[in-house]
Steps between C-alpha positions, in 0.01 A plus 500: 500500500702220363803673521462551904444115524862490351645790689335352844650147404835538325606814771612263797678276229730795369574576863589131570746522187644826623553413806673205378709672328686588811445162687861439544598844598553689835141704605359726251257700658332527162395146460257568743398853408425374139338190595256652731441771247394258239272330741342826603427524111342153467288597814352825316423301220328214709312786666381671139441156411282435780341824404439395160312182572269640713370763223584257233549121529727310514844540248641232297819474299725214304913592533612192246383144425724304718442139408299398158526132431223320308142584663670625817610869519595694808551892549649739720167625532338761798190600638457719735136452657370634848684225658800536371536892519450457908789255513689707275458786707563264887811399325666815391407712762637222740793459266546879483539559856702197568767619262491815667524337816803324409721781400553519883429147596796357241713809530832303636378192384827411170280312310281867481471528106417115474220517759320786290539277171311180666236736648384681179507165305283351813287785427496432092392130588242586651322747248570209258270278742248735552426696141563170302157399316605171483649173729789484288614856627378479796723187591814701352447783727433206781807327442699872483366599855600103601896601408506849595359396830799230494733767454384756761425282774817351453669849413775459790613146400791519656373470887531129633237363695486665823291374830350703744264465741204598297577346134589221431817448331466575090724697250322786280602270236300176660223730554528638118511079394192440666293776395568376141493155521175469680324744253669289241298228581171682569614647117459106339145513637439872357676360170252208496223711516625721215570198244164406644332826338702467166413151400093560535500846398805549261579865613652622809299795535269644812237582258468206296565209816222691727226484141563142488483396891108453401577221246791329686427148675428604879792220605753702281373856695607343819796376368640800416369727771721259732815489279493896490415511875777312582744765313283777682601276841878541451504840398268612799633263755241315570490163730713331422720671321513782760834468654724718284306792557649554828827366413517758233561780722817418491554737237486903502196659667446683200439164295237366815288821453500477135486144434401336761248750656330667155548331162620198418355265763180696432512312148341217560194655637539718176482190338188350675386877439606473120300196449198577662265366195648121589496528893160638440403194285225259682730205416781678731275577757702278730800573417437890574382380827778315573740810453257713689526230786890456505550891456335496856698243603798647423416891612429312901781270449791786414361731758531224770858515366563869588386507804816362675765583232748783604682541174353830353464464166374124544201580642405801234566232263279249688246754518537561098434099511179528705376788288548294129237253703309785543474558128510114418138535673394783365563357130390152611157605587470728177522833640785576247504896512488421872849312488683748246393800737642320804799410294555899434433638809760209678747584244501861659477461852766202487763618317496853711533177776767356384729806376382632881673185561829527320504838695540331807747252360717815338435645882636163677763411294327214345349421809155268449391387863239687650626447835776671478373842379233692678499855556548595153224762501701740642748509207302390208178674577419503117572131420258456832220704344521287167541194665166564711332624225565150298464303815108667527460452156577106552289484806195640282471797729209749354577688282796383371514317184510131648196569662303560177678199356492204776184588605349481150682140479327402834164640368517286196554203733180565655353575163611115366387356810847359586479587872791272530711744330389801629530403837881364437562830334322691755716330736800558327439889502574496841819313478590729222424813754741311734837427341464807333474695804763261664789589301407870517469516866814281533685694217389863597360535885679380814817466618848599250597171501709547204812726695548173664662395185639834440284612242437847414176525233449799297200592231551447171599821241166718438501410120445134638218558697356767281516221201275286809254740520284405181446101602403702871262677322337227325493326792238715685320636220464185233187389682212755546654705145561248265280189639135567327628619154803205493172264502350705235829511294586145513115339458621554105694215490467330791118323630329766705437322855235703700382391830182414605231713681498255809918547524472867452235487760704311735822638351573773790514234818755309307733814466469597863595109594789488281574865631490398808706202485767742303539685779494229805821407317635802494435597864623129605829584355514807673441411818745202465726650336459950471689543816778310414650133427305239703616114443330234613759197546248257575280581200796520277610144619155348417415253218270764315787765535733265276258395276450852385873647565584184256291585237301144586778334426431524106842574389645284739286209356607590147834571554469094618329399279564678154813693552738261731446188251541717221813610599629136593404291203680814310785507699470087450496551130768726421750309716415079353302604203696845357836444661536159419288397210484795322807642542690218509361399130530858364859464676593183356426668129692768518776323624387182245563793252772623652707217524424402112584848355817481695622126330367594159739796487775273428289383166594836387894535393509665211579187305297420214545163491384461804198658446456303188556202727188624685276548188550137424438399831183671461368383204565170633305554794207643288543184270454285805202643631292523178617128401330385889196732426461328188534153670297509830236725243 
């Protein structure tokens, strides 16, 4: 078994390097032939893996000591445990698909061979993060998906900042800085956290930090369950470090379904997942109720979001947002399995979202406003199907996997007593039913508005879709098959969280509300939108309109308040501080030195006397200055 963990691992690295191997060169078809192939390997292995825990246990294995200094000693060590062989398995069957996916998606793209290197070492990052048995490797692998995220979101560089009438005006390159810089500073906290764990335990690992959270000082718990939340906050985009997860879709659609939709801002509720012995500590009782609490917040607040944005991929992405609070809740009220099974049945019905997406994008010619397709069911009746599918699978339609997932989130609210959150969830089911059914109706149903702009949409190649057709799958079936024997599977590792008699009693009115609710939003966007684009000028003119079209004015406020005088007192210190201080003194060296190497060429003629003059003049000097020393000593 120990030499799958290393197959399933190191496989997306050797693509990465293979690929790379070509980065500067014209298309090769086979970058991404091999690369997928090698992903479709680590996926089998994942999957025997999987298979292996459940009849076995978990599988543990040290590659190397990596750092041995004194008492403290780190290794490249893996474990792969019920919770890990699930996210193994999300992440390469999303992976494996994606790659697929973007043999067509990429295929005129010039920077082809490059693209397929940064995705398999995304890919490699994340296995690190997820099999690691220890915070050491786990913050390697979260640093690796922080860069390779840098590099795909910014993959076309080379755009400038472009305006429109539905983005604001950003570069995939200003997009790519503010991904990394915010989780940069979410990674101090995370970092915190982790020194935290090393000085009071002296070891790194899961094992030994979750034996001694009975014997650590209950001030020191808390401590670090907020320094590694705060990492989990930046990777997962949580309030406020939200804003780059929209911003982000500036890059390929390939990267948003991957990335942004499945694995890596799904690591910090891995992490809250991961740690489940501390968040499940008495002494952090408040702190896990403070992330259950702002993962509510911040599912309501990011669907409010979506429902006026007309950018495409925005509001998938703000609907990825609102379903990370989802989790956040889940994990913040204890129900851990609950969260990770959420977390793997989005992964599936999102990513078939957003690769539905870059579909229509490939179709428009880039185009992103929803107002200015419509129609495109007649053309793309198979992007239509997989879109629905995913959009029902959102909404938490029976019996598609959300349904099984979201619902069991709401039921746990009810189970905890937090009525607060399960109404705002309940409430934001509905909103989720409605933007999601908004940009379908918009995209697919009504009139072709897109031949006003002289666009002519065709499907996707049959390999493309065909490669869809596992994540459209999952999407329907991941509920009712896997659902009972996933809580089974994962009560190994993970605190089994059953719900009471009363709830189960109870449980059934609950589903029909938040049913019902699911589909009031989807038959309010039909009838305001089914038959074709209706606008409402005075609506869209009103203060509420703007408030939520502006994203609240968030990054307007930062971009006042952080970026703006950032950019001033730097453009203030290169021009009086580097220009003329420090320039001007390393200037006035060189030319110091300059200026004397140029008159003490004449010292040297060739003339020994001179020279000999010099040595006298020397020693006399010397003479001088140890006769003063002598005298002021």
């Amino acid at each position: 078994m120990e030499s799958l963990v290393y197959v399933a691992l190191f496989a997306p690295l050797v693509g990465s390097l293979f690929a790379a191997l070509f980065g500067m060169s014209p298309k090769n078809l086979i970058t991404g032939i091999a690369t997928s192939a090698l992903l479709f390997i680590s996926w089998v292995a994942s999957v025997l893996l999987l298979i292996h825990v459940v009849g076995n246990g978990a599988v543990s294995t040290t590659l190397m000591d990596w750092i041995g200094a004194g008492d403290l000693l780190i290794q490249f060590g893996f474990q792969v445990d019920a919770v890990t062989a699930v996210m193994m398995v999300v992440v390469t069957t999303v992976s494996t698909v994606v790659h697929v996916y973007s043999i067509g998606y990429m295929d005129h793209d010039k920077g082809f061979n490059r693209f397929f290197s940064y995705l398999s070492a995304f890919v490699f990052s994340m296995l690190v993060l997820v099999m690691s048995d220890n915070f050491a490797g786990l913050f390697i692998g979260w640093e690796g998906v922080g860069v390779c995220s840098w590099l795909l979101i910014g993959f076309w560089y080379h755009k400038e900042d472009v305006s429109t009438d539905i983005n604001p005006s950003i570069s995939p390159s200003w997009a790519a800085n503010e991904a990394f810089i915010m989780n940069r500073i979410a990674d101090l906290g995370m970092l915190i956290g982790i020194f935290l764990i090393y000085w009071n335990t002296g070891s790194l690992t899961y094992d030994t930090f979750f034996a001694s959270i009975p014997t650590m000082d209950a001030q020191l718990l808390v401590a670090i369950a907020v320094a590694l939340f705060i990492g989990a906050m930046g990777k997962s985009a949580q309030f406020p470090l939200h804003t780059w997860l929209a911003d982000a879709m500036e890059g390929p659609t390939p990267v948003s379904a991957l990335i942004h939709a499945a694995t890596m801002v799904t690591a910090g509720v891995y992490l809250v997942i991961r740690a489940n012995p501390l968040y499940s500590h008495e002494a952090v009782e408040g702190v896990s109720l403070f992330i259950a609490y702002l993962g509510t917040f911040v599912a309501m607040f990011a669907a409010t979001m979506a429902l006026v944005n007309r950018d495409l991929k925005r509001i998938i992405a703000y609907s990825t947002l609102s379903q990370l609070g989802y989790m956040f809740a889940a994990a913040g009220l204890g129900a851990y399995w609950v969260a990770l099974f959420h977390l793997a049945a989005h992964a599936f019905f999102k990513a078939l979202l957003f690769l539905g997406a870059g579909n229509v994008m490939h179709a428009m010619h880039d185009e992103l406003d929803i107002f200015k397709m419509g129609g495109l069911s007649k053309v793309m009746k198979w992007t239509y199907i997989y879109m629905g599918l995913a959009s029902l699978a959102l909404a938490g339609i029976f019996p598609l996997a959300g349904f099984y997932s979201k619902d069991t989130i709401l039921e746990v609210a009810i189970n905890e007593d937090t009525y607060l959150i399960w109404f705002a969830l309940w409430v934001t089911a509905g909103l989720t039913a409605f933007y999601s059914f908004r940009q379908v109706f918009l995209t697919f149903s009504g009139n072709e508005r897109y031949k006003e702009l002289g666009h002519r949409p065709h499907e996707m190649p049959n390999y493309v879709l065909i490669a869809m057709a596992p994540l459209a799958i999952l999407a329907v079936i991941f509920g009712f098959v896997f659902m009972d024997s996933f809580q089974a599977f994962t009560s190994t590792v993970l605190p089994a969280y059953e719900m009471s008699h009363a709830t189960h009693e109870i449980a059934w009115v609950f589903i029909i509300l938040t049913t019902l609710i699911a589909l009031s939003g989807i038959f309010y966007a039909y009838k305001k939108y089914g038959a074709g684009l209706i606008r409402d000028e005075k609506v869209e003119s009103s203060f509420v309109y703007k408030l939520l079209s502006n994203q609240y004015y968030i990054p307007k406020f930062y971009d006042s308040m952080f970026t703006k005088p950032y950019r001033e007192i730097s453009d203030m210190l290169w021009k009086r501080v580097d220009l003329k201080i420090v320039d001007a003194i390393v200037d006035a060296i060189a030319k110091f030195i300059y200026f004397s190497g140029d008159k003490s060429r004449a010292m040297q003629t060739g003339n020994l006397s001179h020279y000999l003059n010099w040595m006298a003049a020397g020693v006399l000097l010397v003479a001088v200055i140890v006769s003063l020393s002598a005298v002021l000593g």
